[in-house]
Phi, psi and omega in degrees: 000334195260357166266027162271313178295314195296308175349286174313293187324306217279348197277323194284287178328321179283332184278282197326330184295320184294317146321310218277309194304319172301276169010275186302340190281318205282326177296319201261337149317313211257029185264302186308315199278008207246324211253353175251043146282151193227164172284130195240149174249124178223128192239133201253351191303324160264023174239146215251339220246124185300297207294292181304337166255002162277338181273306184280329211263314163313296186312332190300298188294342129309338177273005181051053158256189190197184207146000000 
């Protein structure tokens, strides 16, 4: 009876080692997609036309850039 309990023990520790290990992989992906942003400059200065700088001004602010 007590090698059925260690049996169990060691399959839940080895599932949990396997949890953890997923966890972490999944953290340090998603740190690498987090951290590869890059910087954009957008000068806006020759557009004449309201509509097209109202358009450029959305896009930005969906692209969560800031400035």
């Amino acid at each position: 009876m007590f090698d059925t309990f260690l049996l169990i023990f060691v399959a839940i520790d080895a599932e949990g080692q396997l949890l953890l290990a997923s966890k972490e992989s999944r953290l340090k992906e998603l740190g690498h997609m987090q951290g590869g942003q890059q910087e954009l400059i957008v000068v806006a200065s020759l557009i004449d036309c309201i509509p097209n700088l109202a358009g450029l001004a959305r896009t930005c602010e969906v692209s969560h850039m800031r400035g």
